[in-house]
N, C-alpha and C positions, 0 to 999 in steps of 0.2 A: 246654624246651617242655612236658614234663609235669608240672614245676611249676607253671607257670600256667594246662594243664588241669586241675589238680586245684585251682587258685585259681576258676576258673570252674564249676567244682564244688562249689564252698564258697558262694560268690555264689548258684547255683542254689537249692541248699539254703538258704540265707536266705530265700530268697524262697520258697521254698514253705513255711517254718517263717512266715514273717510272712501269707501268707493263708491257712493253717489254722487259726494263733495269734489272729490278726486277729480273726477271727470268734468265737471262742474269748473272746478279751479283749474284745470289744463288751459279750456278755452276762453274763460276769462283774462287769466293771467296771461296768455299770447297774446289778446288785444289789449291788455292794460302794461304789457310789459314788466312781468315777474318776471327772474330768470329763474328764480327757483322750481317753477313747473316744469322747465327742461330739463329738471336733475335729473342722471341715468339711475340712480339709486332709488330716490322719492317712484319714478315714473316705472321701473322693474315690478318695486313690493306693488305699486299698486295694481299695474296689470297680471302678476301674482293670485294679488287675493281675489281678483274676478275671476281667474282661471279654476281656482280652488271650489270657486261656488258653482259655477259653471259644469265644473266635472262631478260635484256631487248631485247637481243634479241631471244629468246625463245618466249616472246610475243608479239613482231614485236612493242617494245615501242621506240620510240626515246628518246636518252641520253639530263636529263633538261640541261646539259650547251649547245647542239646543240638549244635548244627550246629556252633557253637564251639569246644567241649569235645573234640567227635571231630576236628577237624579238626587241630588243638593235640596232637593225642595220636596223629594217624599222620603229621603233622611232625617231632615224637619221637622217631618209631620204633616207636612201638608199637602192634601188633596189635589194632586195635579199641578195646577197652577194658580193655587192661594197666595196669594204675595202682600207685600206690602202697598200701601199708595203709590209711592215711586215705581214701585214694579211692576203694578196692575196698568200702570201708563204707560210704560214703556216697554211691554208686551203686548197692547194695544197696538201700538206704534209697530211696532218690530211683525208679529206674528199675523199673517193673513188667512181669512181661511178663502181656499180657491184650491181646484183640483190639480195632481202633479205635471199635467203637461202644461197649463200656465205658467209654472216656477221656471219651468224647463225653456220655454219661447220669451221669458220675460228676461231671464237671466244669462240666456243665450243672445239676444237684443244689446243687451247692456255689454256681454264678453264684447259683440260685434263694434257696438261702441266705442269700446275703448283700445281695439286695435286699429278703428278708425282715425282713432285724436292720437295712435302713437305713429301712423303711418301720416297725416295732415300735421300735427305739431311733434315732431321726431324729439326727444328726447336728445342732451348731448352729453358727451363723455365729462366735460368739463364747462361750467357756464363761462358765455362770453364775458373778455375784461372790459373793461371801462377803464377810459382814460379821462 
C-alpha cells in the first residue's frame, strides 16, 4: 500500500510540475517558436486542471489524490504521512504548510495567469503549416 501512495505521490507531483511548467512553456515556447504550445488540446487540459485546483480551493475541498495518498498510507500502516525517501521528498516539495486563504490567493493568481497567457498567447485550433 505505500508503494502506491507514494505512486500517487508521484502522479501528484506531475501534475503539479505540468501546471507550473505549463504555463512556463506557453511563454517560452511563443518566443522560442514551438507550435506545440498553441495546441487547443495541450492548452484546454491545461487551463482544466488550474480550474480544478482553483475551485477546490474556493470551496475549501481537499484535492482526491491528497485523500488518496493518505488513505493508501494509513491502509499501510503508516502514521500519517511515513513514507519512503522518495516520498518524504516529494511531500516536502508538494505539501506546504500555510493557512487556507493563501492556497486560495496563490492558486487563484496562478488560475488568473493562465487565462492571462490563453488570452496574450491564444491557443489554435490547428498548428500553423510550414512550408
Amino acid at each position: 500500500m505505500l508503494t502506491l501512495a507514494d505512486a500517487v505521490l508521484l502522479l501528484h507531483v506531475a501534475i503539479v510540475v505540468f501546471v507550473v511548467g505549463g504555463l512556463l512553456a506557453v511563454f517560452a515556447g511563443h518566443a522560442l517558436g514551438w507550435r506545440w504550445v498553441a495546441g487547443w488540446r495541450w492548452r484546454s487540459l491545461h487551463a482544466l486542471a488550474i480550474a480544478v485546483v482553483v475551485a477546490q480551493a474556493w470551496v475549501g475541498a481537499y484535492c482526491p489524490l491528497t485523500i488518496l495518498e493518505a488513505w493508501l498510507r494509513e491502509r499501510g500502516g503508516a502514521p500519517g504521512y511515513a513514507t519512503s525517501f522518495v516520498g518524504h521528498w516529494l511531500q516536502r516539495l508538494l505539501y506546504v504548510d500555510a493557512p487556507p486563504w493563501a492556497f486560495v490567493v496563490a492558486y487563484t493568481a496562478f488560475g488568473l495567469a493562465v487565462a492571462w497567457a490563453w488570452w496574450r498567447v491564444p491557443p489554435r485550433r490547428r498548428p500553423p503549416q510550414t512550408r
